[in-house]
C-alpha positions in Angstrom: -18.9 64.5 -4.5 -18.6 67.6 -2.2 -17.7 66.0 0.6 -15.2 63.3 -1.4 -13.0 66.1 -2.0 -12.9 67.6 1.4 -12.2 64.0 2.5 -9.2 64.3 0.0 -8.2 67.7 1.3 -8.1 66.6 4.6 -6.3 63.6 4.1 -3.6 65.4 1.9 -3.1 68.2 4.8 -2.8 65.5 7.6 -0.3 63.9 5.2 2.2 66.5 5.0 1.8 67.9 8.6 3.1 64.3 9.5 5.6 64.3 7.1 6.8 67.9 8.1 7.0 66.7 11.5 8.3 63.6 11.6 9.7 63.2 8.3 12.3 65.8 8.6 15.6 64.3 7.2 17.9 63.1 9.2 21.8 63.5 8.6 24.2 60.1 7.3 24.2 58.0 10.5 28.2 57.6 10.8 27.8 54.6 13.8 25.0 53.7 16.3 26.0 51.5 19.6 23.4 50.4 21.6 23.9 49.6 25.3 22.1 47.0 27.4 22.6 46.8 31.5 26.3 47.9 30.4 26.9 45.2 27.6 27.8 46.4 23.7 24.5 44.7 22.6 24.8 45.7 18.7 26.7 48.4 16.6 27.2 49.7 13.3 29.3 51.7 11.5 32.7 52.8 11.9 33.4 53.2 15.3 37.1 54.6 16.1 38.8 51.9 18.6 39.9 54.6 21.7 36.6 55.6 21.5 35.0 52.1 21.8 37.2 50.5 24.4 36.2 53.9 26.6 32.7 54.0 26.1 32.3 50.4 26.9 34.3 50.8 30.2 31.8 53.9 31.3 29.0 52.5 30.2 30.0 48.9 32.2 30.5 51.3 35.4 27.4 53.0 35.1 25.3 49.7 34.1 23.9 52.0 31.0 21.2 50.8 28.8 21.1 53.3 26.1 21.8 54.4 22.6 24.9 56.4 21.5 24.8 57.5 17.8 26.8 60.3 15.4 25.2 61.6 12.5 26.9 63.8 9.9 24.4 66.8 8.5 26.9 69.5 7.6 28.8 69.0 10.8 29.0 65.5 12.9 26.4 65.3 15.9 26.4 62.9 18.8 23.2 61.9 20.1 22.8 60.1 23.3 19.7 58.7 24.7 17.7 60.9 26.9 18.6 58.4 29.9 21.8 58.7 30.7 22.8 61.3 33.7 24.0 64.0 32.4 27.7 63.8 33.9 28.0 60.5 32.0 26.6 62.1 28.8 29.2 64.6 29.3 32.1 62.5 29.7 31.0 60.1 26.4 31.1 63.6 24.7 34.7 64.5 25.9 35.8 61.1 24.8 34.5 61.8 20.6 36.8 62.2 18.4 34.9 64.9 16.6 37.9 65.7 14.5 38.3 62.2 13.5 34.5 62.3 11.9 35.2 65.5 10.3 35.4 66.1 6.4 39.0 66.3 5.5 38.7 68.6 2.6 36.0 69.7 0.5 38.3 69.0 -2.7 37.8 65.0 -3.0 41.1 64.7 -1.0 43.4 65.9 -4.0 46.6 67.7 -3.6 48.3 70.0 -6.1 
């Protein structure tokens, strides 16, 4: 019986170390466009056209094969995989429309 409920302890402790580590919440995933040897393989989401038609043009001259994603957790993130050079990750973040991704207003949109 003694050594039952140390079993259980241990188990319960390994369980939420993994979930504190890797089950830390991730914001709203706004769009997710994944890249294969420069091809737009599969997306979702709403992806703003300028940005689409630019991405696809850098990522055709640079023969990526990678993941570009924005999340929304307070404030919009990009996140874009680990390889892609990091002058080409720069340029894909000059392109985002940030702005465009942005809450509008914290009111629901209504006007007095």
């Amino acid at each position: 019986m003694d050594i039952a409920l140390k079993l259980a302890f241990v188990i319960v402790v390994f369980y939420l170390i993994y979930r504190f580590i890797f089950g830390a919440k991730r914001g709203l995933t706004l769009f997710e466009m994944h890249f294969k040897e420069g091809r737009l393989n599969s997306h979702k989401g709403k992806i703003q056209d300028k940005f689409e038609r630019d991405v696809r043009a850098i990522a055709k001259a640079e023969k990526l094969t990678c993941t570009i994603r924005a999340e929304r957790a307070g404030h919009v993130r990009l996140h874009i995989s680990a390889n892609v050079s990091d002058n080409t990750s720069q340029q894909i973040r000059n392109l985002f429309p940030f702005e465009y991704y942005e809450r509008k207003s914290d009111d629901g949109g209504r006007r007095a």
